[in-house]
Backbone as CSV, one residue per row, in Angstrom:
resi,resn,N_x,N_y,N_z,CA_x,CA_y,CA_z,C_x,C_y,C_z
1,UNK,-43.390,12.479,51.477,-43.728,12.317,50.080,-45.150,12.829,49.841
2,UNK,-45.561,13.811,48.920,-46.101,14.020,48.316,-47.961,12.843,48.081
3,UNK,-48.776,13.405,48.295,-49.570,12.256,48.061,-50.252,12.214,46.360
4,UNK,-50.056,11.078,45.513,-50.192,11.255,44.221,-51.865,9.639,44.431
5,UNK,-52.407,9.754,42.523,-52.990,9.238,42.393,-52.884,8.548,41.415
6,UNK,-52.937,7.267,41.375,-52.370,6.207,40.117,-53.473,6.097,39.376
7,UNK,-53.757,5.915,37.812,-54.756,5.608,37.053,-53.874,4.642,36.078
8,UNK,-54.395,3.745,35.962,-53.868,2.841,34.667,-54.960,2.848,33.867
9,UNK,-54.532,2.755,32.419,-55.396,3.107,31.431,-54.874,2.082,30.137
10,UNK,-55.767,1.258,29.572,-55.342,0.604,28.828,-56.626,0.694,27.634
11,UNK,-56.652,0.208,26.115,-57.655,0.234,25.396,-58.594,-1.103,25.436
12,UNK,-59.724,-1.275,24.715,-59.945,-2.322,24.550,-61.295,-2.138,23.666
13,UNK,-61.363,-3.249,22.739,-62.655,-2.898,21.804,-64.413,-4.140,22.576
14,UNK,-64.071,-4.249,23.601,-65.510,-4.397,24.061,-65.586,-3.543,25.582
15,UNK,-65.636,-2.584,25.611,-65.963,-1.561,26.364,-66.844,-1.871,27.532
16,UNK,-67.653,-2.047,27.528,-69.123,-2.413,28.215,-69.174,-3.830,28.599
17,UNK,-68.280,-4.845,28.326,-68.349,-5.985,28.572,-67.082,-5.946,29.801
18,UNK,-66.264,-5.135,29.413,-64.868,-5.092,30.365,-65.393,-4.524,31.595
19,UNK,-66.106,-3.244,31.605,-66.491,-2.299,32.295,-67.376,-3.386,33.660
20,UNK,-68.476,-3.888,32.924,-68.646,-4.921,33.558,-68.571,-5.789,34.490
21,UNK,-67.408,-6.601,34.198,-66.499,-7.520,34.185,-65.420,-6.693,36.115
22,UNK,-64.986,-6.098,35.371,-64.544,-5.364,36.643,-64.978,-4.485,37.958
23,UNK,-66.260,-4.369,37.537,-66.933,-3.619,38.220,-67.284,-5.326,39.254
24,UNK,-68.203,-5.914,38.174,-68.643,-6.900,39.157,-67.478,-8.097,39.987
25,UNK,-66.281,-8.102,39.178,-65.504,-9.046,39.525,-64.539,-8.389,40.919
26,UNK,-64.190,-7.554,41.011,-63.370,-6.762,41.871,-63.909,-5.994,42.672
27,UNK,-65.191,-5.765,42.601,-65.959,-5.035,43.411,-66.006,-3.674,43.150
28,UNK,-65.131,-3.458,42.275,-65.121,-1.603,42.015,-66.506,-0.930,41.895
29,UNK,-66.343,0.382,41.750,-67.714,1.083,41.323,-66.757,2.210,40.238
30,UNK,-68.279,2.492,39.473,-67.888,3.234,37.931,-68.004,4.980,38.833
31,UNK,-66.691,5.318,38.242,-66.353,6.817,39.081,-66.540,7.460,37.560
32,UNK,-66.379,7.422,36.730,-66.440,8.198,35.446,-66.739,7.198,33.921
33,UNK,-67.705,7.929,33.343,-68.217,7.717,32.030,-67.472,8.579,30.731
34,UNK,-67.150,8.564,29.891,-67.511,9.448,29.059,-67.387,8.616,27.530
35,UNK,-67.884,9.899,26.670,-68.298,9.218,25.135,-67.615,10.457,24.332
36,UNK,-67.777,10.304,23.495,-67.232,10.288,21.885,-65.954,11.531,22.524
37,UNK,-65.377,11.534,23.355,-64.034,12.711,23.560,-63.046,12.251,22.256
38,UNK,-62.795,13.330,21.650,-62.123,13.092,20.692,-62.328,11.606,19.777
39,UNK,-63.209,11.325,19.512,-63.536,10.066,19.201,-63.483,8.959,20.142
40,UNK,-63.010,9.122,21.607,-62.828,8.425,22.349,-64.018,8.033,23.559
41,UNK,-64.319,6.629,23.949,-65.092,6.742,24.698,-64.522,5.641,25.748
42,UNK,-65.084,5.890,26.895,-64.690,5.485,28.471,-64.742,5.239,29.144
43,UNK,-64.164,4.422,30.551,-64.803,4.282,31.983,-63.581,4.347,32.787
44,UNK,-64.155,4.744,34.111,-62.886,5.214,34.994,-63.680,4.595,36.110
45,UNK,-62.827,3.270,36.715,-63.539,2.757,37.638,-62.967,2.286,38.975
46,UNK,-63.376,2.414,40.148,-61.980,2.269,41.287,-63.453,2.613,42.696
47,UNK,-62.367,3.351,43.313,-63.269,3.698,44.799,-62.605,4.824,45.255
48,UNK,-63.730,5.123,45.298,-63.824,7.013,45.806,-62.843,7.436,46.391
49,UNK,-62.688,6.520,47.652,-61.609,6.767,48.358,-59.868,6.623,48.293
50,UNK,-59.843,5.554,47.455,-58.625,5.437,47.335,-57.762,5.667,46.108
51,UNK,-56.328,5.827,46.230,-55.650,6.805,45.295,-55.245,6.127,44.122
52,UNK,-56.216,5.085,43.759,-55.789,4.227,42.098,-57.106,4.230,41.494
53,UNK,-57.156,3.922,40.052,-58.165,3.725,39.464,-57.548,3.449,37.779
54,UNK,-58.689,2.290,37.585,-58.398,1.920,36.091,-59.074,2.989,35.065
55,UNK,-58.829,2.865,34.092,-59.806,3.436,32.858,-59.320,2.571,31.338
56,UNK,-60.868,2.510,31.070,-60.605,1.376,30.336,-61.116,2.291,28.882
57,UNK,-60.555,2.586,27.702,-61.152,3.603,26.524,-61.137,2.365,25.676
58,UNK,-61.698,3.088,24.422,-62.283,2.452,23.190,-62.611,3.883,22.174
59,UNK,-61.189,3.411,21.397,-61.392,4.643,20.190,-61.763,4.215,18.859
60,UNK,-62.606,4.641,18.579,-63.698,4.233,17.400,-62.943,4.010,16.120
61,UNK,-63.453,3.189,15.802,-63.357,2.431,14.239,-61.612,2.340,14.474
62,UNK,-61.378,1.828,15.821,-59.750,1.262,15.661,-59.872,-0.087,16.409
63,UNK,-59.277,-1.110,16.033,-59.376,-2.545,16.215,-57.800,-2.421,17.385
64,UNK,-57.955,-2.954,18.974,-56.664,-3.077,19.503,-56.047,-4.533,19.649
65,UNK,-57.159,-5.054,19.472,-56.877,-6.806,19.793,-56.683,-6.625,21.060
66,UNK,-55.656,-7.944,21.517,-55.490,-8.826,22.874,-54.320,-8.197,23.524
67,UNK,-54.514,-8.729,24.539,-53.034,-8.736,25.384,-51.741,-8.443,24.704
68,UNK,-50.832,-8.126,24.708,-49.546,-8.709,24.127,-48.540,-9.543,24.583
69,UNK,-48.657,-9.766,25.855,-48.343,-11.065,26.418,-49.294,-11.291,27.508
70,UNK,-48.647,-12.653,27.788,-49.455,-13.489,28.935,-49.174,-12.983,30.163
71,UNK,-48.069,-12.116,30.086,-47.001,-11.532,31.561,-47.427,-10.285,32.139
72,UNK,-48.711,-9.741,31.494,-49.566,-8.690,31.282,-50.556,-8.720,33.274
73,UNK,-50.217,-7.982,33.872,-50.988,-8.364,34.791,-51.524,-7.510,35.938
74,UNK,-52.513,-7.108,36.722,-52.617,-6.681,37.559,-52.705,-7.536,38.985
75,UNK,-52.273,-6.864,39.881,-52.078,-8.184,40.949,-52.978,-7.501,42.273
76,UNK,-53.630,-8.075,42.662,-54.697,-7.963,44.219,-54.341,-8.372,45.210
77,UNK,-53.356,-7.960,46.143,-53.160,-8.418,47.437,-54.525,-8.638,48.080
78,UNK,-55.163,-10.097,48.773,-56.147,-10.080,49.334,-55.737,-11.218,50.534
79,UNK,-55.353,-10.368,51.801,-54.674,-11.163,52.546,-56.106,-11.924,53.312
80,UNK,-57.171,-11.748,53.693,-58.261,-11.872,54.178,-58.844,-13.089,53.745
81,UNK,-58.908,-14.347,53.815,-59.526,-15.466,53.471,-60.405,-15.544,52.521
82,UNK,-61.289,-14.974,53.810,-62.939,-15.046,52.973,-63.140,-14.117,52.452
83,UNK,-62.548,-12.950,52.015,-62.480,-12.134,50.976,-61.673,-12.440,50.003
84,UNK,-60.653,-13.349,50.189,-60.192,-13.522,48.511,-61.024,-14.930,47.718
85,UNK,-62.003,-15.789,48.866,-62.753,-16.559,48.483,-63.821,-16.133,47.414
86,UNK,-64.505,-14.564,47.988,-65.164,-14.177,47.513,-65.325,-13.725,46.287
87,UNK,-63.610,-12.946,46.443,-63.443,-12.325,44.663,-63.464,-13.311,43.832
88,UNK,-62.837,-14.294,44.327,-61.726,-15.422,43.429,-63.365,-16.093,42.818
89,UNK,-64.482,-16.168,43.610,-65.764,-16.384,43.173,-66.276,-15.466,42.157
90,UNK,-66.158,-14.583,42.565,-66.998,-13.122,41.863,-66.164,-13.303,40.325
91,UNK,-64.973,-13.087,40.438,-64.668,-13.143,39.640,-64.731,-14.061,38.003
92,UNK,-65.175,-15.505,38.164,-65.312,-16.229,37.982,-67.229,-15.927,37.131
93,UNK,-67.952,-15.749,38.252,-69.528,-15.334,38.306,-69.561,-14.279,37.063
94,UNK,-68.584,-13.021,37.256,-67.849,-11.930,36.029,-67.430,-12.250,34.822
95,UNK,-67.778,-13.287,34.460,-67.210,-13.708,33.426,-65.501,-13.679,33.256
96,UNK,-64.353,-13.692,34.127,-63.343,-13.877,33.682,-62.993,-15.261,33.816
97,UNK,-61.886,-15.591,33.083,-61.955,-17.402,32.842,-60.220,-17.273,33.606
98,UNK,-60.448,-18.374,34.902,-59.318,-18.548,35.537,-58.749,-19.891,34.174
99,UNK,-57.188,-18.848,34.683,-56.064,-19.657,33.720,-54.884,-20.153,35.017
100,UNK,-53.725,-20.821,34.068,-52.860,-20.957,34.435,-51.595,-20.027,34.244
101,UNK,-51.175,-19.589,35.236,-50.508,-18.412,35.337,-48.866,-18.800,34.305
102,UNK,-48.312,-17.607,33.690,-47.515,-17.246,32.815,-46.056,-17.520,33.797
103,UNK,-46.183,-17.223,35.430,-45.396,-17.229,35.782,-45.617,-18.254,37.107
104,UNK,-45.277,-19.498,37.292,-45.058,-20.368,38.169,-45.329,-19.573,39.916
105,UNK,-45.491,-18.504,40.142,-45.159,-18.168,40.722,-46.121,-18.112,41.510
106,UNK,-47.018,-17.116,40.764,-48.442,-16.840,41.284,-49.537,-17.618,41.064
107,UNK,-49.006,-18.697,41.025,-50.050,-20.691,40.974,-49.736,-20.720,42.358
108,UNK,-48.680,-20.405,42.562,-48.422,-20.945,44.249,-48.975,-19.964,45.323
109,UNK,-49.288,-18.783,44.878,-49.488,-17.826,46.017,-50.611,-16.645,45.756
110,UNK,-51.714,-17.934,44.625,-53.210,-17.022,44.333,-53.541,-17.842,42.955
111,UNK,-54.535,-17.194,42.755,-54.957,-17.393,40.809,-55.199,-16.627,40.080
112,UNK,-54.856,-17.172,38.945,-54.968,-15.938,37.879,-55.781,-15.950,37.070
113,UNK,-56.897,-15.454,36.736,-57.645,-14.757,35.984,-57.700,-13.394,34.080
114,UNK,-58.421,-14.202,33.638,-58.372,-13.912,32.282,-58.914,-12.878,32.205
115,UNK,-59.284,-11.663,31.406,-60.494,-11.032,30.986,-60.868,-11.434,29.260
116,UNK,-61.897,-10.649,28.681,-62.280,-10.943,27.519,-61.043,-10.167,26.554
117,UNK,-60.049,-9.604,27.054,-59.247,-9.056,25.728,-57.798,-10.041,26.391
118,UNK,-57.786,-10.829,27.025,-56.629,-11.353,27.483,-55.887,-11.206,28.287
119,UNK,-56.187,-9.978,29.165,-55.390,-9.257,30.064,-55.358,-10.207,31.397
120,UNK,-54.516,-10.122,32.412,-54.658,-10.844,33.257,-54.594,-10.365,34.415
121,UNK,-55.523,-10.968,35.840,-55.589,-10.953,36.850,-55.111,-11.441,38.308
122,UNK,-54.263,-11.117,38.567,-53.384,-12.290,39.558,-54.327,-11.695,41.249
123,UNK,-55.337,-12.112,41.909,-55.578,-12.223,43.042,-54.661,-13.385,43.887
124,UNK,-54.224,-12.579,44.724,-53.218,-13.341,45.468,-53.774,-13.168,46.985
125,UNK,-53.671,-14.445,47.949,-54.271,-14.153,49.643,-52.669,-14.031,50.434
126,UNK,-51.675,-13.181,49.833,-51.027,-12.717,50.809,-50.903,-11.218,50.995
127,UNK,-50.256,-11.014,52.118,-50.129,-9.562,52.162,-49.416,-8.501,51.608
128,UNK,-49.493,-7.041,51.318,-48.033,-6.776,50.928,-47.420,-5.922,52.056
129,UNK,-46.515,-5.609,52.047,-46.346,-4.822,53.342,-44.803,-4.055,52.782
């Protein structure tokens, strides 16, 4: 198979607070900036090395609101103890507000985590394989 590169890309109208938020909560680093592209402005944030990365835009004078559901989620395999101690901290330190998860599921096998537009975070300490 072919080697490809995943980007998820979602909107959000506090830009710089999200950007933030993920950088410090997940440990990422900011791989790309940009401003007014087509009225659009941006962050593309992940690690150099590996083949995913978020990007988070904000297109001017348009309002996106929240989440659209609670079932909304990105999930962190962090099989490593004291590294999912750490995020599950960081994260927290990041301003995201741990919730109670949408799905029974991932209460039992991690926590889940809010951001400021509602989106959610499922760090989980098992593996995937």
């Amino acid at each position: 198979m072919k080697s490809y590169t995943l980007r998820i890309a979602r909107p959000t109208d506090n830009l710089q607070l999200i950007k933030e938020m993920y950088i410090n909560g997940l440990g990422l680093k900011l791989l790309c900036e940009f401003y007014d592209h087509n009225n659009f402005d941006g962050v593309i944030i992940g690690h150099e090395s590996l083949p995913y990365h978020l990007e988070f835009t904000h297109h001017k004078n348009t309002k996106v609101g929240f989440a659209p559901t609670a079932d909304n989620l990105l999930v962190w395999y962090v099989p490593d103890e004291t590294e999912y101690k750490i995020i599950c901290e960081n994260m927290l330190q990041a301003g995201f507000t741990q919730v109670k998860s949408y799905n029974p599921y991932w209460d039992i096998h991690g926590v889940t985590f809010e951001d400021i537009d509602r989106y959610r975070i499922v760090i989980t300490q098992v593996s995937w394989d």
